[in-house]
C-alpha positions as semicolon CSV with decimal commas, in nm:
position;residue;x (nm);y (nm);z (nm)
1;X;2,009;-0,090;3,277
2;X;2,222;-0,300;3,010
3;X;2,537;-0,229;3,194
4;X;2,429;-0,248;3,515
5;X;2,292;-0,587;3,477
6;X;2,601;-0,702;3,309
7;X;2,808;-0,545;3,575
8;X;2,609;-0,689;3,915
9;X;2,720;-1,040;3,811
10;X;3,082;-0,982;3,702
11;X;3,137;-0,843;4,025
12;X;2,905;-1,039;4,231
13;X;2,982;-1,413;4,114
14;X;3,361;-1,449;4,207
15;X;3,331;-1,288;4,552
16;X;3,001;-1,446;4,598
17;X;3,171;-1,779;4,531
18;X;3,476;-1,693;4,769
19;X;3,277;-1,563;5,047
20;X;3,062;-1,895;5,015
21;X;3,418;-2,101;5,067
22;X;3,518;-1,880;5,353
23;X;3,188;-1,909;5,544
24;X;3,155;-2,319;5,510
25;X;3,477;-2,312;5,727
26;X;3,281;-2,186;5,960
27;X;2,997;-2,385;5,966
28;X;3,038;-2,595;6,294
29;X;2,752;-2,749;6,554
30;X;2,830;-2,442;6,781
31;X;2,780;-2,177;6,539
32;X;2,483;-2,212;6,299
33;X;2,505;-1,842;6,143
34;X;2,696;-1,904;5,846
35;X;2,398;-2,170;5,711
36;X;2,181;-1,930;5,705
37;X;2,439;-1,610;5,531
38;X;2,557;-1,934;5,285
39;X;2,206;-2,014;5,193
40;X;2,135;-1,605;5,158
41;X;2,393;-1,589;4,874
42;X;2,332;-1,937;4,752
43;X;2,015;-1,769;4,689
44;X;2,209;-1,439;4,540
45;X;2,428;-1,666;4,294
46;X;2,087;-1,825;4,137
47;X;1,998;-1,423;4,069
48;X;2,324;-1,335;3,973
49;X;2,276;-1,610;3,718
50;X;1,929;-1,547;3,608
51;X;2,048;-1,196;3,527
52;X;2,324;-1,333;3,276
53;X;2,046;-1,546;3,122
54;X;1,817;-1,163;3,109
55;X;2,147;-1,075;2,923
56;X;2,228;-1,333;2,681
57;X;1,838;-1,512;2,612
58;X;1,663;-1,115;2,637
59;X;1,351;-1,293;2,700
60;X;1,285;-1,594;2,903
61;X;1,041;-1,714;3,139
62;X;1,210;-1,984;3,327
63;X;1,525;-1,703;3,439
64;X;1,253;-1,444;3,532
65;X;1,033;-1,719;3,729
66;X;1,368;-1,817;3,901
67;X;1,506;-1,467;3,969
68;X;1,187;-1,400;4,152
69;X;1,168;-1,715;4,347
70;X;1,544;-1,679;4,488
71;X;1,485;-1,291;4,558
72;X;1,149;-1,450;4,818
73;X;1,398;-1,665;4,955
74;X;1,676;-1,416;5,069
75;X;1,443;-1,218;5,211
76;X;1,343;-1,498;5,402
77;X;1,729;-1,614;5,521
78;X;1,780;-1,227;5,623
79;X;1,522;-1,275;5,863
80;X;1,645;-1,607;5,981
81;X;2,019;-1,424;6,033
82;X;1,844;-1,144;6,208
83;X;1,639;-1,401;6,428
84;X;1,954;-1,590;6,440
85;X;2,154;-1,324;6,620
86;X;1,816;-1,210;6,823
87;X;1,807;-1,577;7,003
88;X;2,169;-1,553;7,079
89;X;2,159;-1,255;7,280
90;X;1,753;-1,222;7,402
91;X;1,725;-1,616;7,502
92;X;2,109;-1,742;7,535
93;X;2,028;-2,090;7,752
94;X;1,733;-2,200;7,534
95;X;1,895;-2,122;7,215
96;X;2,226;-2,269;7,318
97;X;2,064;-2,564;7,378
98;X;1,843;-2,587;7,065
99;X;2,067;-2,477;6,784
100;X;2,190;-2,752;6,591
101;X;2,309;-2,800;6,180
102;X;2,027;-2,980;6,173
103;X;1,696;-2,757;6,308
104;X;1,920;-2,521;6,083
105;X;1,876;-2,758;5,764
106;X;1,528;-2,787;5,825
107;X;1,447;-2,366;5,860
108;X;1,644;-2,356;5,515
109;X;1,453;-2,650;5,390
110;X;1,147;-2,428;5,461
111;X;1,229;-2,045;5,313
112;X;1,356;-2,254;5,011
113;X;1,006;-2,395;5,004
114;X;0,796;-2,083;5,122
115;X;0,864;-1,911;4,735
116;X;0,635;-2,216;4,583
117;X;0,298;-1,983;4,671
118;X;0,436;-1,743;4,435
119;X;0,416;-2,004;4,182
120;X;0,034;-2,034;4,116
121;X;-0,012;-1,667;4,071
122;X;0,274;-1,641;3,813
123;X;0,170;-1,877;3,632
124;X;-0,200;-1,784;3,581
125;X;-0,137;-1,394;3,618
126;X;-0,360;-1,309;3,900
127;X;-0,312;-1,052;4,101
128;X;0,086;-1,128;4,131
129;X;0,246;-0,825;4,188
130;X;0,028;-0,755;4,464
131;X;0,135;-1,158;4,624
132;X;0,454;-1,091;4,533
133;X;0,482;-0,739;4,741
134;X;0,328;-0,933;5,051
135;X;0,576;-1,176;5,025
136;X;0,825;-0,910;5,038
137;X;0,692;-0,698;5,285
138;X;0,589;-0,998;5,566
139;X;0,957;-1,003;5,691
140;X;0,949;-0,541;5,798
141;X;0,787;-0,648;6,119
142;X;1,035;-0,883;6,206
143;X;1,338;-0,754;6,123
144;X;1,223;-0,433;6,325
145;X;1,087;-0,655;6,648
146;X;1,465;-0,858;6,642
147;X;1,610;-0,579;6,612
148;X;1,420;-0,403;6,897
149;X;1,446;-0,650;7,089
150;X;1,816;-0,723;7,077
151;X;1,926;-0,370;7,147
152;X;1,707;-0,432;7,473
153;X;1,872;-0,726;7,560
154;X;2,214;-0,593;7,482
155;X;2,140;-0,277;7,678
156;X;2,127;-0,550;8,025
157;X;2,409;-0,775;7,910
158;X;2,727;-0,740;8,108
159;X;2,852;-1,090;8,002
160;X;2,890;-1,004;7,640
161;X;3,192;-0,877;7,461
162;X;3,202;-0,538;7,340
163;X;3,343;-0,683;6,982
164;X;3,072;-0,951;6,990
165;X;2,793;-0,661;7,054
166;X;2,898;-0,469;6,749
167;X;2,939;-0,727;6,549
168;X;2,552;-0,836;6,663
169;X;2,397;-0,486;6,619
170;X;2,598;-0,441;6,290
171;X;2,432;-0,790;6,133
172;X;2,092;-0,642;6,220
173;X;2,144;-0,309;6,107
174;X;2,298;-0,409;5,761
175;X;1,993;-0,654;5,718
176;X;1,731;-0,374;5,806
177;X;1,913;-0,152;5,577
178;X;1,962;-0,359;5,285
179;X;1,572;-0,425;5,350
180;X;1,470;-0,106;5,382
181;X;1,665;0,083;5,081
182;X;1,670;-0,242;4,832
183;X;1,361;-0,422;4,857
184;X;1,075;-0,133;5,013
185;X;1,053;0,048;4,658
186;X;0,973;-0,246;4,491
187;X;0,723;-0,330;4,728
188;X;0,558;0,053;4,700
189;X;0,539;0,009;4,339
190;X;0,377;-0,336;4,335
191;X;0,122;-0,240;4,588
192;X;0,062;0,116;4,375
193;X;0,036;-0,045;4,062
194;X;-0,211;0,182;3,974
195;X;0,021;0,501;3,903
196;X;0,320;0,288;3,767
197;X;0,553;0,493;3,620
198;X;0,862;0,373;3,382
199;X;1,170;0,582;3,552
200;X;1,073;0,494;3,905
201;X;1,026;0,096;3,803
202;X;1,363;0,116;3,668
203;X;1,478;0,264;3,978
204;X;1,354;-0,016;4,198
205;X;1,462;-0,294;3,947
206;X;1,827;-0,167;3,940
207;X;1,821;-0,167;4,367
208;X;1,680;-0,540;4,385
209;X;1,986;-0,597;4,118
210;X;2,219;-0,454;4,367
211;X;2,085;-0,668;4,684
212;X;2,308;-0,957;4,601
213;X;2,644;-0,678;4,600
214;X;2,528;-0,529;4,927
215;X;2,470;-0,925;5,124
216;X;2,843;-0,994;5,056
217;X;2,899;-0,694;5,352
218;X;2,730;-0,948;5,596
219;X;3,024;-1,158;5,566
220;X;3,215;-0,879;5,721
221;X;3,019;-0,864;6,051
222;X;3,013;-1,294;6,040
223;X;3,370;-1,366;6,030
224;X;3,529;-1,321;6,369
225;X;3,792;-1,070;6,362
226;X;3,714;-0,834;6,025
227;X;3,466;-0,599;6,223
228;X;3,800;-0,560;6,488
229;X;4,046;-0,455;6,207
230;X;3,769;-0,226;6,046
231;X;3,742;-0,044;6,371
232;X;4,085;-0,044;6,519
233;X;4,225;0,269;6,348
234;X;3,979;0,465;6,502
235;X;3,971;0,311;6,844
236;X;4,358;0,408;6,802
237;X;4,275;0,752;6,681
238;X;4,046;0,771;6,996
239;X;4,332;0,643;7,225
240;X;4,603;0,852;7,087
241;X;4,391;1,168;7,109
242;X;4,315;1,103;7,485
243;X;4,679;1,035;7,503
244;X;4,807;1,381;7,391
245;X;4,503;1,556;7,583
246;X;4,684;1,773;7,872
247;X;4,578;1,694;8,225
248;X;4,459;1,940;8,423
């Protein structure tokens, strides 16, 4: 667990930092996505941080109230990146006309907020594990219902790119994974408090430590052009092998 911890942020903070860099390039009034994947590991630095502070203080309330409060909000910003690519695809005129920096500022203004109702039952101890697993577990439903319903709408587009559909259906599928293997054992043991049990809480602890390692893949499905290169060699495998198939 000691090495582990100390290892997440080594790693973590310098790409975290450079992905950051290379995604506010991107921020323009036509494409709103990276706010909400800059906010996400905004959100991953503060618990990349909080872990040092588990490291170097052992014991402090302030880094473990914080570490919390940032893991509430990235749940919260991988919905808004799944809803994000959902509007794009399932309501393209409305959305196009609607998505601005600044209805983008405001959503962030509010997941950065929403983590403030875990605050009252930290700090008198009453029943928070059990808030702090419905917190978690609010945003299954909607990651499965974007993801749904984008794969539906995809399935009728003509008009979109076959790069731009993978690079869609990739974004949800990497937030409904990191979801799914991360975050649902944590919520399972906060909601079975009753039979806790020491090797599987260290399990889930270590996979929450890993969420902010496994958010820096998003950048590769945001940035225009990375998905292409990752999948080139074997669309050239693919072509080659057609090639050198005999005729009949």
């Amino acid at each position: 667990m000691l090495v582990m911890t100390c290892t997440i942020p080594a790693i973590g903070l310098p790409l975290t930092l450079m992905a950051i860099y290379a995604l506010y390039s991107m921020v323009r009034n036509d494409h709103t996505a990276p706010i909400y994947v800059i906010n996400l590991l905004l959100s991953d630095l503060i618990q990349l941080s909080c872990m040092i502070c588990e490291v170097v203080l052992v014991d402090d309330a302030i880094a473990f109230f914080m570490y919390h409060y940032s893991l509430i909000a990235s749940v919260g910003f991988m919905v808004c990146i799944a809803m994000e690519r959902y509007l794009v695809i399932a309501w393209p005129l409305w959305y196009r006309f609607r998505r601005t920096i600044k209805s983008s500022m405001v959503v962030c203004v509010l997941i950065w907020s929403l983590p403030i109702i875990y605050i009252v039952p930290l700090y008198y101890y009453i029943n928070k594990d059990v808030i702090h697993a419905i917190l978690l577990l609010l945003p299954f439903p909607l990651l499965l219902f974007f993801l749904g319903g984008t794969l539906k709408a995809l399935s009728a587009s003509t008009s979109v790119p076959n790069d731009e559909k993978l690079r869609i259906v990739g974004v949800l599928l990497l937030v409904l994974l990191i979801y799914t293997l991360l975050f649902m054992p944590s919520i399972i043991l906060d909601l079975n408090y009753f039979t806790f049990n020491y090797v599987y809480y260290g399990a889930s602890t270590m996979l929450l430590k890993l969420s902010p390692l496994a958010d820096l893949a998003l950048y590769i499905f945001i940035r225009k052009g990375t998905i292409e290169l990752l999948v080139s060699p074997c669309c050239c495998r693919i072509y080659c092998s057609d090639i050198s198939r005999p005729t009949v």
